[in-house]
C-alpha positions in Angstrom: 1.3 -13.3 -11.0 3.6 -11.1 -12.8 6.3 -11.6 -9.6 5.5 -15.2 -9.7 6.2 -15.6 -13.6 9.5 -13.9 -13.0 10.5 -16.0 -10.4 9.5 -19.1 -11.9 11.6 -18.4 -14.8 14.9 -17.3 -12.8 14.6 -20.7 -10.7 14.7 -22.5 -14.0 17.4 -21.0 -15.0 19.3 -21.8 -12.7 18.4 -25.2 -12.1 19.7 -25.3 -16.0 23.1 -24.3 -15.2 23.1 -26.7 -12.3 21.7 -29.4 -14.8 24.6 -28.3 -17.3 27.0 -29.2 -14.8 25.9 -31.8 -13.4 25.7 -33.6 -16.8 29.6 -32.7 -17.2 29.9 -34.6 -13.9 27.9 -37.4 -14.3 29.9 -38.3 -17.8 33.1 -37.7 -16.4 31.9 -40.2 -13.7 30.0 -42.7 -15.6 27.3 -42.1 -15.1 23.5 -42.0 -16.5 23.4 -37.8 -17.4 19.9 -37.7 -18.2 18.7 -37.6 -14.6 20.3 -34.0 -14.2 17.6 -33.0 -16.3 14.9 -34.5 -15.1 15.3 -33.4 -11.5 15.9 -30.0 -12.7 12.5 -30.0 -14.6 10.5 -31.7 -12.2 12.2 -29.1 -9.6 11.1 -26.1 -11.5 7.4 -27.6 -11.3 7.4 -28.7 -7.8 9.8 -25.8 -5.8 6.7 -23.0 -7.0 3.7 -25.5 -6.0 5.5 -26.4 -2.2 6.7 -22.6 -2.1 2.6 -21.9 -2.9 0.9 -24.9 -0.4 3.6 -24.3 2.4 2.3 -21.6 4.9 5.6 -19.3 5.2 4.0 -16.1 6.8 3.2 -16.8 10.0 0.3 -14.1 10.8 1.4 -11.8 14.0 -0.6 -12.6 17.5 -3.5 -10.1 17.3 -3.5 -7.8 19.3 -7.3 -7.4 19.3 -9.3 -8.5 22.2 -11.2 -11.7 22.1 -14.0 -9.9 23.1 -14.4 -8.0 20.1 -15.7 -10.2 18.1 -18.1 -11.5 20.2 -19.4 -7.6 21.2 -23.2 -7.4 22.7 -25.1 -4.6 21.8 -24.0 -2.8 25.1 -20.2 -2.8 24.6 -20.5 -2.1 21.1 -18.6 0.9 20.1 -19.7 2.7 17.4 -17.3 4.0 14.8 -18.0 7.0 13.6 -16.5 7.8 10.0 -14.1 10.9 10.0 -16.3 13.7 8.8 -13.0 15.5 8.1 -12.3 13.0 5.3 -12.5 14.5 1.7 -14.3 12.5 -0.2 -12.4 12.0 -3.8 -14.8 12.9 -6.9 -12.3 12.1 -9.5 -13.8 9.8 -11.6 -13.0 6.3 -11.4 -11.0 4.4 -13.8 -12.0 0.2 -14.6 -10.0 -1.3 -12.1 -8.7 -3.7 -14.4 -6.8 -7.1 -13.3 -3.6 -7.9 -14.8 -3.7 -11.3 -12.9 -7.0 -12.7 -14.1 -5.7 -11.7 -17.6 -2.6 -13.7 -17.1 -4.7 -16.7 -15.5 -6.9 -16.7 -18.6 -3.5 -16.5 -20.7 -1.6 -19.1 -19.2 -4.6 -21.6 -19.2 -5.4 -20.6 -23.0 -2.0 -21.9 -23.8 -1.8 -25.2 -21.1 -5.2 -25.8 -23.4 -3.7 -25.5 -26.6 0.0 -27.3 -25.7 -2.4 -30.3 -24.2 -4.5 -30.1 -27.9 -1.1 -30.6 -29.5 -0.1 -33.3 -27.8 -3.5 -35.0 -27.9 -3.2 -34.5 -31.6 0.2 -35.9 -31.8 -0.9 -39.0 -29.7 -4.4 -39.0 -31.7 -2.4 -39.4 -35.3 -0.5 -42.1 -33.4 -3.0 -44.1 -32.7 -4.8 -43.8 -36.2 -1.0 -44.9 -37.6 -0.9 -47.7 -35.5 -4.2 -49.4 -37.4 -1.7 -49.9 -40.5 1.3 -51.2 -38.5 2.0 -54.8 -39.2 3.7 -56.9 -36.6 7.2 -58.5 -37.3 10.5 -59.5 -36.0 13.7 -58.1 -36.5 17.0 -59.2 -34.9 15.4 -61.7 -33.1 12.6 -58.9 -31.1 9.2 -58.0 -32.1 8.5 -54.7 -33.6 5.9 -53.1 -35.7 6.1 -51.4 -39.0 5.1 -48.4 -40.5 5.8 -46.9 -43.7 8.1 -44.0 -42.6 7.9 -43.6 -38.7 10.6 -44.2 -36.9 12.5 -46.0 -35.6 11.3 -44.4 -32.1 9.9 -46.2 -29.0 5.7 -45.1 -29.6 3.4 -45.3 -27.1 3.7 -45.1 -23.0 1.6 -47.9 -21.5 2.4 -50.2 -22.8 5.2 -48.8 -24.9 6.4 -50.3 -28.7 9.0 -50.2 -31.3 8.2 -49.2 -34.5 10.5 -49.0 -37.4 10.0 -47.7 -40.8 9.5 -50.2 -43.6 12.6 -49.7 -45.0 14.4 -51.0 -42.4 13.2 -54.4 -43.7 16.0 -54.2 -46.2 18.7 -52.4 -44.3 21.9 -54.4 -43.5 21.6 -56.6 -40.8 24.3 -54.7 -38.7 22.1 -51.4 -39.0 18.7 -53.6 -37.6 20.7 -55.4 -35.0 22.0 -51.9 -33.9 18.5 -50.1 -34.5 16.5 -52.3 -32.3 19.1 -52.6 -29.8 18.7 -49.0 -29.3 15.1 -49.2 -28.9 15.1 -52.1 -26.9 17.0 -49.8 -24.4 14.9 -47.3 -24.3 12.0 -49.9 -23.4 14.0 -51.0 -20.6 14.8 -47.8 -19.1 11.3 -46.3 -19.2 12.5 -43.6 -21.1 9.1 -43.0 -22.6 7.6 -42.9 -19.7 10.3 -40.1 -18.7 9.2 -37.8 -21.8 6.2 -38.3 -20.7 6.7 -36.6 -17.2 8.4 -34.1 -18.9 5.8 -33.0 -21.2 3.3 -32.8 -18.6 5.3 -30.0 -16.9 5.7 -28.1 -20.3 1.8 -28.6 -20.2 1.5 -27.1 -16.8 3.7 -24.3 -17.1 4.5 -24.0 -21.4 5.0 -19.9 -21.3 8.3 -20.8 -19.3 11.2 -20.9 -22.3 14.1 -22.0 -20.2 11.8 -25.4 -19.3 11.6 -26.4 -22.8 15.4 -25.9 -23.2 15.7 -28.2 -20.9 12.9 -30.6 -22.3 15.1 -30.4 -25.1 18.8 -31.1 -23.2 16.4 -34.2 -21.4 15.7 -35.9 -25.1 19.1 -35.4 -26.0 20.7 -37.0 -22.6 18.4 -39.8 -23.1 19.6 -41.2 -26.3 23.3 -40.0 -25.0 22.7 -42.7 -22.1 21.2 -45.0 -24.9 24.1 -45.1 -26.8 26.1 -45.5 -23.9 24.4 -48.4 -22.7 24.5 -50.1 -26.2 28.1 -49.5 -26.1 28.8 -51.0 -22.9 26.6 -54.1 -23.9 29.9 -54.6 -25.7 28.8 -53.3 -29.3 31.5 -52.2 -31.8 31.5 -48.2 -31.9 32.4 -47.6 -35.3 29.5 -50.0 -36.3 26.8 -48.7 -34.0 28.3 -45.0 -35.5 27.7 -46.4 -39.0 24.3 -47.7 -37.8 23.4 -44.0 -36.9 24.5 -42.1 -40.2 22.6 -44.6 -41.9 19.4 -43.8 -40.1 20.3 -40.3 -40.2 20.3 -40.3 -43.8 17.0 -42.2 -44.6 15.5 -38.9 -43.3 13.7 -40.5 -40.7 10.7 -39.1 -39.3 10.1 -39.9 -35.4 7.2 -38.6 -33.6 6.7 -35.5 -31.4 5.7 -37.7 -28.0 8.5 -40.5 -28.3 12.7 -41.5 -27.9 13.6 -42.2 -31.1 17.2 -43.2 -32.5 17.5 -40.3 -34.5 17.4 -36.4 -33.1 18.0 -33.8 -35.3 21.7 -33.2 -37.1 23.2 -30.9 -34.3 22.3 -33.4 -31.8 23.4 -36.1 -33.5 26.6 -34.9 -34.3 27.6 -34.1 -30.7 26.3 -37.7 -30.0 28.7 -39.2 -32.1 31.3 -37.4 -30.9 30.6 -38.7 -27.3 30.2 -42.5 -28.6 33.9 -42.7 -27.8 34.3 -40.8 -24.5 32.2 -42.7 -22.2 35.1 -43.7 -19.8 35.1 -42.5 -16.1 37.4 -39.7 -15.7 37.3 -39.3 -12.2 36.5 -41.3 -9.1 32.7 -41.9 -8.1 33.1 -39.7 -4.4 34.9 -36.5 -6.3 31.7 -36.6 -8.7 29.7 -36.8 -6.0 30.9 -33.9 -4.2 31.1 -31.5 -6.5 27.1 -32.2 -7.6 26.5 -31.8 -4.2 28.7 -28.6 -3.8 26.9 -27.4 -7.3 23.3 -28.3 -6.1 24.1 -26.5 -2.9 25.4 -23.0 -5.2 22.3 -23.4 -7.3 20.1 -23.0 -3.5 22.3 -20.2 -2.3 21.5 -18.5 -5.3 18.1 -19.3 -5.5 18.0 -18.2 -1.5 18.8 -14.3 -2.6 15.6 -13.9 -4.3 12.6 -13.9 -2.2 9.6 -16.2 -3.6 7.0 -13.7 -4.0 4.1 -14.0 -1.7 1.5 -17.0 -1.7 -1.3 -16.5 -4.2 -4.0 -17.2 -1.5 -4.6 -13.6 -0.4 -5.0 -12.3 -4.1 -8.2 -12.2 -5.6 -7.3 -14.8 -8.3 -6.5 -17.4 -5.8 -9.8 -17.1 -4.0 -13.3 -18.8 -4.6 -16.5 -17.4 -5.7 -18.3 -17.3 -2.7 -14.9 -15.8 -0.4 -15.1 -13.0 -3.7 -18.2 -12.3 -2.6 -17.9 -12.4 1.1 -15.2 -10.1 0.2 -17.6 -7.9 -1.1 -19.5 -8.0 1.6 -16.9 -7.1 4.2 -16.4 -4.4 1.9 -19.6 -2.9 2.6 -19.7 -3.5 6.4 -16.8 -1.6 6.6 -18.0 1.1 4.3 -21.3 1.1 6.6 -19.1 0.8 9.8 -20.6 -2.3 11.2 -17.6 -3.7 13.2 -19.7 -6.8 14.3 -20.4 -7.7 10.9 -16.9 -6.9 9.1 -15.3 -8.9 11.6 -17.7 -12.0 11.2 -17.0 -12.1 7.4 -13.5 -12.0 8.3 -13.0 -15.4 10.7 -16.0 -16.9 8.0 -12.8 -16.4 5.3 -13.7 -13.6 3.4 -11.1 -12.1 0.7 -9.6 -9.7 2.7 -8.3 -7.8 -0.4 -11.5 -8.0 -2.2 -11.3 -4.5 -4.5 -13.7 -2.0 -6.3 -13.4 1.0 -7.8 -14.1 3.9 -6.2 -14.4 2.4 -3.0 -10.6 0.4 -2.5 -10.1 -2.6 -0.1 -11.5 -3.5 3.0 -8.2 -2.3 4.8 -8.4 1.3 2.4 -11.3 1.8 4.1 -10.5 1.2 7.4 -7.5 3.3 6.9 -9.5 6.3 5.2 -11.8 6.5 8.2 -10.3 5.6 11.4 -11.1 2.8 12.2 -8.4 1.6 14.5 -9.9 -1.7 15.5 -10.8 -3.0 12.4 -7.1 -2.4 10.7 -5.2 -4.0 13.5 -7.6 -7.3 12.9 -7.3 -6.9 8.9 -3.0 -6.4 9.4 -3.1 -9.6 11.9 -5.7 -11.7 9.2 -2.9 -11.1 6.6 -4.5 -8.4 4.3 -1.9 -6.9 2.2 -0.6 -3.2 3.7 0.8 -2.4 0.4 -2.2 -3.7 -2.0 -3.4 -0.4 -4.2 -6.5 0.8 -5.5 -6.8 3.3 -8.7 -7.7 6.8 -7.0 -8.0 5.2 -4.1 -4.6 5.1 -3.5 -3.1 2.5 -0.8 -4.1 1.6 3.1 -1.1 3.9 4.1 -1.9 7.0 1.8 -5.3 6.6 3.2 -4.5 6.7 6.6 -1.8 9.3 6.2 -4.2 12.0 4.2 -7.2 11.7 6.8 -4.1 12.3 9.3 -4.4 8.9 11.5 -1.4 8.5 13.5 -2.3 5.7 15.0 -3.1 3.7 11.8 0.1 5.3 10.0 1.9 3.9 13.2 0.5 0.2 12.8 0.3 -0.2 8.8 4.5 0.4 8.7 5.2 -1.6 11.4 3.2 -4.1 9.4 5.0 -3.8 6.4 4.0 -0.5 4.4 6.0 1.3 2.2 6.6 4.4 3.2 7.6 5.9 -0.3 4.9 3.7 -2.0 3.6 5.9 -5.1 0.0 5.2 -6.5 -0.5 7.1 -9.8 -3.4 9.8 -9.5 -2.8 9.9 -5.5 0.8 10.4 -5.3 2.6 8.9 -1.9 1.7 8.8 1.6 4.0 11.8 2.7 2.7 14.1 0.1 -1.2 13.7 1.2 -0.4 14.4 4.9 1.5 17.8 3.9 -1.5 18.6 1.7 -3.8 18.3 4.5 -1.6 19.8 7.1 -1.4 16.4 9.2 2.4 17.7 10.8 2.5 14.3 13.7 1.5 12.3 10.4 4.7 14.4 8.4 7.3 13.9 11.2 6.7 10.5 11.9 6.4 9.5 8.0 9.9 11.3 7.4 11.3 9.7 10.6 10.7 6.4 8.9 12.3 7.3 5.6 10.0 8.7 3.5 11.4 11.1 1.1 11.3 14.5 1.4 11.9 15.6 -2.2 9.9 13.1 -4.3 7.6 15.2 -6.7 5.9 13.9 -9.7 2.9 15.3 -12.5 -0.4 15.2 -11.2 -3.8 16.2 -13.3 -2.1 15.1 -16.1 -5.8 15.0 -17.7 -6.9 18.2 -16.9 -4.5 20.6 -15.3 -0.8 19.1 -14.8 1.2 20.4 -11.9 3.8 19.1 -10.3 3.5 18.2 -6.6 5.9 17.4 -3.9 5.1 17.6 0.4 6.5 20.7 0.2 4.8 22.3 -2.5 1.5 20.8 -1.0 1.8 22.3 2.3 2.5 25.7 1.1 0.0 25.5 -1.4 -2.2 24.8 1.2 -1.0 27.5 3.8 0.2 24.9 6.3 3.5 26.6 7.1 4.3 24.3 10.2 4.5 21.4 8.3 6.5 23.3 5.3 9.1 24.7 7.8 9.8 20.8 9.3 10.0 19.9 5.7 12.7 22.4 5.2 14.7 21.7 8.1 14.6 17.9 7.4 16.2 18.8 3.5 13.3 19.7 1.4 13.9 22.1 -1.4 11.4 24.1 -3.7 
């Protein structure tokens, strides 16, 4: 989740910066600048949802025989667990999930952004019991005592204006409710409300309510604009803002209004007079494309972190469960039975303390079969367990070449560290496993990586080569030496 909330945010951004240019663009070529914004926060809802519904790992051909999952009782093999495995007696921290915190977080707040918004909308409606029904400058509109003027309301959406509006100068009406009248026409309301609905769905990310902001400010930006090219006087229509400005108007949280607040409104006025094309419609064009195509290279650097399906917080109850089950028929080593939870769509990196994942256990004991079917399922090679370390620290401290030799070409880290059981490379020198060490340091694991273990109790620092010596395994300490490890 953590990976995904980073990402999210970073894609934003830059689909900001593309929306910031695009907007200089679209003014200098007369056009509507509010649809820079809009794509770019529709984008930042819709790129993670296709990057999580779109299958983009394509799981390796299995290597396994078809046979073995349909094994009789005479050509079962049975897999005997390594007696040589040490089992670990450390006790067991609460393996605690980060991402089921963060799920609970992030739907916490959706909850409470919707509440405000149903609240806004709520107070709305018990407003609209006291508006009265007029016409002004020749449209009908409805009247409240200080809201507005805004466009309220989405289907079907209203003008209201303020009461005193009633007695403002006829230029200052005329101009009001031509502004509003606009924003009926071009569904801007409806537009806000799109937006909002993606603050809802994602409201921790910061850089999309920037841009919910830069949206509301484009859209009366176009507003104006299309007033003024209506034919409108823009000193008049200019006039017709301050004086709204300085009634202290109040608009409402879920609706375009005329007025935004004094920043905004200053740079508005300052545009009511530059709305001519500056350059030609096809040199516009190119350079959004040119920008929008910058934006995707950058975007392209930074790998979308994998889909949530294979997590624990993306699964159901009952694949949770199944999960737990293949946990135990690996633990019990019943192949036939691990490897019919598996194609019924059990979690495959279903976790518990003290015992790790289902490919953990696999690892641990040997289990050759049943890791080659767990890599090729898509169980995660690098998913870690507290004191339980990782599939490849497993494999590598009960000294299985075979499985060390299959879970990096699947994708483990070699130098992976998992706190309490320190790195693959480490665990083989401890227990001597020197086909394990050479093949581990062919691949890149490093030879001089040492950290604090015990930290609790006894703390001592560890490396591979202080592990093999410690433990008399001078073969593996010379080929540790030779390869550049110093005491």
């Amino acid at each position: 989740m953590l990976a995904w909330i980073a990402y999210i945010l970073i894609l934003t951004a830059v689909l900001g910066i593309a929306a910031l240019g695009i907007e200089q663009l679209s003014r200098r070529g007369g056009w509507a600048t509010r649809w820079g914004w809009a794509s770019a926060i529709a984008a930042s809802l819709l790129i993670p949802v296709v990057l999580l519904v779109t299958p983009r790992d394509i799981a390796p051909q299995s290597m396994v025989d078809t046979t073995f999952a349909v094994m009789s009782a005479e050509g079962a093999v049975d897999v005997v667990p390594d007696s040589s495995v040490p089992a670990t007696m450390d006790p067991m921290l609460p393996d605690v999930s980060l991402d089921d915190a963060l799920i609970a977080a992030w739907t916490l707040l959706s909850a409470l952004v919707l509440a405000v918004f149903a609240l806004s909308w709520l107070r709305l409606r018990r407003a609209a019991r006291s508006w009265t029904r007029t016409r002004v400058a020749g449209r009908e509109v409805f009247v409240d005592a200080n809201l507005g003027p805004a466009v309220v309301g989405f289907f079907p959406a209203r003008i209201v204006l303020p009461r005193w509006m009633l007695q403002a100068e006829a230029s200052v009406q005329r101009m009001t409710v031509l502004h509003e009248g606009e924003h009926l026409a071009a569904r801007d309301s409806q537009l806000i409300l799109a937006a909002l609905v993606c603050i809802a769905a994602m409201p921790w990310n910061l850089p999309l309510w920037w841009l919910l902001q830069r949206l509301r400010t484009a859209v009366e930006v176009d507003c104006d604009a299309r007033v003024l090219r209506s034919g409108e006087d823009v000193v008049t229509y200019g006039g017709a803002l301050l004086e709204v400005a300085s009634s202290n108007a109040r608009t409402p949280l879920l609706a375009p209004a005329l007025i935004e607040p004094a920043t905004q409104l200053e740079k508005r006025i300052v545009l009511l007079g530059s709305s001519a094309r500056t350059i030609s419609t096809p040199l516009a064009a190119a350079a959004a494309v040119a920008l929008i195509g910058i934006a995707g290279g950058a975007m392209a650097q930074i790998a979308a972190p994998k889909s949530l399906r294979t997590s624990s917080i993306a699964t159901s109850k009952a694949s949770a469960a199944a999960g737990a089950e293949l946990l135990d028929a690996v633990l019990e080593g019943d192949t036939p039975g691990a490897v019919e939870l598996i194609d019924a769509g059990a979690d495959l990196d279903y976790r518990r303390s003290r015992d790790g994942t289902p490919l953990i256990v696999a690892a641990r004991y040997g289990y050759a079969q049943l890791v080659e079917l767990l890599i090729a399922k898509g169980a995660d090679v690098n998913l870690e367990s507290l004191r339980d370390g990782n599939p490849l620290i497993a494999a590598a401290a009960s000294g299985h070449e075979r499985i060390v030799t299959m879970l990096v070409a699947g994708g483990a880290n070699v130098n992976a560290f998992v706190e309490y059981d320190e790195t693959p490379l480490i665990n083989a020198a401890q227990r001597g496993h020197l086909n394990v060490v050479k093949y581990l340091v062919g691949q890149g694991a490093d030879v001089n990586f040492s950290t604090i273990a015990n930290k609790p109790l006894r703390p001592e620092r560890r490396s591979a080569l202080s592990e093999a010596e410690k433990h008399g395994h001078h073969d593996v300490a010379d080929y540790l030496r030779a390869n550049g490890a110093r005491s």
